[in-house]
N, C-alpha and C positions, 0 to 999 in steps of 0.2 A: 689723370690715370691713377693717381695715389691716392687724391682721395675717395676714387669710384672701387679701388681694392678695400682703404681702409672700410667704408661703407658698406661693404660685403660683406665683411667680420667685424662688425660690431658688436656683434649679438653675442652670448654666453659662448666662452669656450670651453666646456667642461669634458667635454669627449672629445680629444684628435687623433686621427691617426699618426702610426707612427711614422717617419718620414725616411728614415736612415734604413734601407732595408739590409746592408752589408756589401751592395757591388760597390765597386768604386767610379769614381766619375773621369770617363775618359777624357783627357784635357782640361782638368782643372785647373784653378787658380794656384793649387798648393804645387801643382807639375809646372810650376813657371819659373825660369831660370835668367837668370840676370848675368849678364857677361859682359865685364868690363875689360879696359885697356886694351882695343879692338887694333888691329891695325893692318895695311894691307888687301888680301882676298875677303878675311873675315868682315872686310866693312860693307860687305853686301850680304844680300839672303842667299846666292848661291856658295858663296863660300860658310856660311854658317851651317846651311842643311848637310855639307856635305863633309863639317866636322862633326855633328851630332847622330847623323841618321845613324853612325853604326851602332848606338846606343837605344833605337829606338824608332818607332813611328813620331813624324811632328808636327804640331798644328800652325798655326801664327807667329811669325817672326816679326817683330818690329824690330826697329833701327834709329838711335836717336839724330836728330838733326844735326849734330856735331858729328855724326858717324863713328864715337869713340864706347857706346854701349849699344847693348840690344837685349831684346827680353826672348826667349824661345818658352815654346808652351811644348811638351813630350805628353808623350800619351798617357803613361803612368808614372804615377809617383815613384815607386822600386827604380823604374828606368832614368826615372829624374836621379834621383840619388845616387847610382850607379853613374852618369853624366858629371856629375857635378864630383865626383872622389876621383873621376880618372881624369878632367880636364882642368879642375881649380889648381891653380902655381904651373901647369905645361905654359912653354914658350912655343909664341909663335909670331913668326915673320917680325922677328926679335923684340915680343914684348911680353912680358910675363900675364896668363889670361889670370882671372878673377872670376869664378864662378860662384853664386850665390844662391840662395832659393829667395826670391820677387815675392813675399808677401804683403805689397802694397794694395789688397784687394779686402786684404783682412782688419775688422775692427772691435776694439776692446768695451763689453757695453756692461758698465757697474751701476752701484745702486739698484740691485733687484731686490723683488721681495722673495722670501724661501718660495713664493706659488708658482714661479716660471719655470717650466721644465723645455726641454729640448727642442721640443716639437714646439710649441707656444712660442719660444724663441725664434725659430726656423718659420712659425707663420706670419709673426709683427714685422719681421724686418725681409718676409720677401716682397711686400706692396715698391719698394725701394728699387726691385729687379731680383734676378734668377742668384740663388742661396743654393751654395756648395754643400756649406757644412755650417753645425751650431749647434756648440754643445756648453753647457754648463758646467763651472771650475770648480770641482770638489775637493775636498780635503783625503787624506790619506784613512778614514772613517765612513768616505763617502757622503761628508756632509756640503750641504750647499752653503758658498762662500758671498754669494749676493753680487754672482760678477759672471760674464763669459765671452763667448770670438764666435763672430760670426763672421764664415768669408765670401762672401761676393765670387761670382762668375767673370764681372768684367767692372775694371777700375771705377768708371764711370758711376756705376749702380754707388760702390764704394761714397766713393766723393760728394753723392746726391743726398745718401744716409748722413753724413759729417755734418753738410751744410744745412740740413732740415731739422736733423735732430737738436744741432746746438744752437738755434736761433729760437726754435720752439720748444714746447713741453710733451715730451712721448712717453704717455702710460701705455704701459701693458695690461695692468691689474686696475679694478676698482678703487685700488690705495693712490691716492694722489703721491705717487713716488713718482717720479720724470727718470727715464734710466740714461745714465753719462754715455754720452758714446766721443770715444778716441781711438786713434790710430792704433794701429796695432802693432806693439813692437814688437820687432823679428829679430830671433835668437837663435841661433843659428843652431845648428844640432852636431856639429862639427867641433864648436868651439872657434878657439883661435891659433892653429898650427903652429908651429914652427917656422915653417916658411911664407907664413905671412909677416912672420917680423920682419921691422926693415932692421938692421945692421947700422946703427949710425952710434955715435961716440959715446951717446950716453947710452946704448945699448950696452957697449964695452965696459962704461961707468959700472950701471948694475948688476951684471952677471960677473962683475970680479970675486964676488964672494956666493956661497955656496948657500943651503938651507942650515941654522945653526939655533941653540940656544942660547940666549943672554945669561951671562954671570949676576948672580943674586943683586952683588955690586956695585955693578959695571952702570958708565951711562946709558949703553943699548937700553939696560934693562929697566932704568928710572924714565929711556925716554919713553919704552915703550908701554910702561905701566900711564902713562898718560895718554897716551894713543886709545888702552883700553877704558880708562875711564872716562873719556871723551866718546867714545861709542854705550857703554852702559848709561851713562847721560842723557844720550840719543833715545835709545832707551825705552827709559823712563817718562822723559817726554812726551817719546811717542805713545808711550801706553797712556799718559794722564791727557795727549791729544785723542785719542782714539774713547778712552771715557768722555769727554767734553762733549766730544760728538755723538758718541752715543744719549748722553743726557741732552744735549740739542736736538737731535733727534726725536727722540721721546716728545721732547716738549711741543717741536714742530707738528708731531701724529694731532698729539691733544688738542694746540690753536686749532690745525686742522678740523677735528671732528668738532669740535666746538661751532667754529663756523658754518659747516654743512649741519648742523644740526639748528644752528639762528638763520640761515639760510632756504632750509626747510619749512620751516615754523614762520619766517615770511610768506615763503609760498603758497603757505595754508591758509593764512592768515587772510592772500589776496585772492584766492581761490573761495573763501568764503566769504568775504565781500563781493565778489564777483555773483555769487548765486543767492545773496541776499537782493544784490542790484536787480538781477533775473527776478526774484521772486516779488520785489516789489513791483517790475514791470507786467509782470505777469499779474498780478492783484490787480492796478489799475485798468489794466487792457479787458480783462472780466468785470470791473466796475463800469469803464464804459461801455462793451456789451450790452450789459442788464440796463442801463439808462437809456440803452439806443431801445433796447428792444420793451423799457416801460411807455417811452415815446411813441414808440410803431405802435403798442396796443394801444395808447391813449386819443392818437390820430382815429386808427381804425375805428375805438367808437364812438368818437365824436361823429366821425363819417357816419358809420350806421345811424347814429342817430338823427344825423340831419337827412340824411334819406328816407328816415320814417318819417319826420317832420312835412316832408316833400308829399310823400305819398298821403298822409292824415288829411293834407292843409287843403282840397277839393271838397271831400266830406264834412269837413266843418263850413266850408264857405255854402253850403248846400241851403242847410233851414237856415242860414241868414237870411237868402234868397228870396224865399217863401212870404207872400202877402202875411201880414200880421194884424188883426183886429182888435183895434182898440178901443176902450170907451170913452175917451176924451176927444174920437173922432164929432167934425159936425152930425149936427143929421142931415140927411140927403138919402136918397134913393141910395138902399143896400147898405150904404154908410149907416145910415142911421137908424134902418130898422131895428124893430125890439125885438126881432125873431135872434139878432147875433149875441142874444143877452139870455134869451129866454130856455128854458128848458123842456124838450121835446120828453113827451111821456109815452109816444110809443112809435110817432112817425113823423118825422116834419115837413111832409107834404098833405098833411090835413088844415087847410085854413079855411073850411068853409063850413058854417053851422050849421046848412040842412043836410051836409053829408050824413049819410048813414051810418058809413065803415069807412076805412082806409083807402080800400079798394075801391068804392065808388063813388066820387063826388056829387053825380046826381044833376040834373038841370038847373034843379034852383037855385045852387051854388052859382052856377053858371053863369047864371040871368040875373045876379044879386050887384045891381051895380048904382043902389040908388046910395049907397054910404062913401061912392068916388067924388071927388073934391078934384077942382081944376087948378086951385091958388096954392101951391105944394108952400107957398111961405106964411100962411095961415097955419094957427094951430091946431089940427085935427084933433081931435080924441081917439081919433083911431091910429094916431102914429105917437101917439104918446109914450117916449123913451120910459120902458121898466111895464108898459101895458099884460098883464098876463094872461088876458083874453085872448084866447087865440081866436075868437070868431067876428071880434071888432076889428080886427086888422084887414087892410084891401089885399088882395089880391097880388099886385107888385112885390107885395113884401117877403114874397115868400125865397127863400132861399136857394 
């Protein structure tokens, strides 16, 4: 749950509202009342409400386990303090009471930096549990002293704050300052009465003598010029403690910033190796792209081109196909005719010498068959290879 508050306000506090609007908070932690030397009726809650009610409305009575205190919570502060002037030193059921104000809910939080104001105050340390009050401890100038009191609604929250903060480191501010949190000590606003003295011998001892001057002389006065310079010593120390620390201080801001700023400068450092990493990834992953995709077209046109090859490769087996006439064929019937050598001057179905024309061959062509030859392995003159005659050649030979 703390750190789902803290996580809630992390973000810039630059604008808060103010917190404290001037009512006062009925049963608080500051209206809590500590009554000691119990004894009798008062060791229960009915006999305590019914010493306090007349002073008052009351909340929560605890009772310690030894039944010799208890803590009462009054409605207001005024009626608290009015409770605590008329019952503190009364006897009862013969024992003298002890009434105190119970600030054990309150704690002392130093090392601030001047940026924390009230409210900032009042929102860091409510993740903890429900904040009374918390204010900032100024000087008589109204300057901030780098310290304040924050009080808790109920001990618990208190004691959770103690143990969290002094095991771990709690900024408030951007400044790697951790702010100190202690108990808060309670001073009573009363003082120390009279009749809180006890009366015992050395009591009698020191009040035998009065308030006095020392003689210039006198040993009073040598001893107590030693008393004072043993406090001016104090001093001085303390101030030459208090500059030390201030120059520690100092010094500790600088390592700091120095760090966050080598810190930093890592960061960037791995932040731009990181988008170099990317950037080379990125380079290669478009280099193999473009390879996939010189590949894909490199495939593609081998493919086309073997698909032309497919489709060409019919049309060229075609005139292979095709009888082809040769002249180193034998002669033979059509093989060997001189008509496949010779050159036709206007028609090559004219082979007979009494044609007239093209058109007509005529009978006598016809009837012309005394130049046939039966022994085709004899050498005719009429079948004589390179013959240009067209009218010696038989009739067979015609094409």
């Amino acid at each position: 749950m703390i750190a789902q508050r803290l996580r809630n306000m992390s973000g810039p506090t630059l604008d808060l509202d103010p917190v404290n609007d001037g009512e006062e908070i009925k049963f608080s932690g500051r209206n809590r009342l500590y009554v000691g030397n119990l004894a009798g009726e008062l060791q229960s809650e009915k006999g305590l409400r019914e010493l306090f009610e007349p002073y008052g409305k009351l909340g929560d009575i605890y009772i310690g386990p030894d039944k010799k205190f208890a803590f009462v919570k009054v409605e207001y502060h005024a009626n608290a303090e009015k409770a605590k002037r008329a019952l503190d030193g009364t006897t009862a059921a013969g024992r003298v009471l002890r009434v105190r104000f119970a600030g054990n809910t309150a704690i002392r939080v130093s090392n601030l930096t001047p940026f924390v104001s009230n409210e900032l105050l009042y929102k860091a340390f409510e993740v903890f549990g429900p904040v009374e009050r918390a204010t900032i401890t100024v000087d008589d100038r109204g300057n901030h002293m780098g310290e304040g009191t924050v009080e808790f609604s109920k001990k618990s929250s208190a004691n959770i704050c103690l143990r969290m903060c002094q095991e771990k480191c709690f900024f408030l501010t951007a400044a790697l300052r951790p702010c100190i949190v202690e108990p808060k000590e309670i001073i009573d606003e009363d003082g120390f009465p009279e009749r809180s003295m006890s009366k015992t011998t050395q009591f009698n001892k020191e009040r035998s003598f009065g308030p006095r001057f020392a003689d210039p002389n006198s040993f009073d006065h040598e001893y107590g010029s030693r008393w004072k310079q043993l406090h001016q010593m104090y001093k001085v120390k303390s101030a030459a403690l208090k500059r030390e620390m201030k120059l520690e201080e100092e010094k500790l801001e600088e390592q700091i910033e120095l760090i966050r700023y080598e810190t930093e400068t890592q960061l960037l450092r791995q932040e731009l190796q990181k988008r170099e990493a990317d950037k080379e990834r990125l380079k290669m992953e478009w280099e193999m792209r473009q390879k996939q995709l010189m590949e894909k077209d490199l495939f593609e046109e081998e493919r086309r081109q073997s698909f032309q090859l497919r489709q060409e490769a019919p049309l060229r087996r075609r005139p292979q196909e095709r009888p082809v006439y040769r002249f180193d064929q034998p002669m033979g019937f059509m093989g060997g005719c001189d008509y496949a050598t010779m050159e036709m001057e206007s028609n090559p179905f004219v082979v007979f010498e009494d044609a007239p024309n093209n058109n007509d061959i005529g009978s006598a062509g016809l009837n012309q068959t005394g130049n046939f030859g039966n022994n085709f392995d004899e050498k005719n003159p009429n079948m004589i290879e390179g013959n240009n005659n067209i009218n010696d050649n038989p009739p067979w030979c015609r094409r």
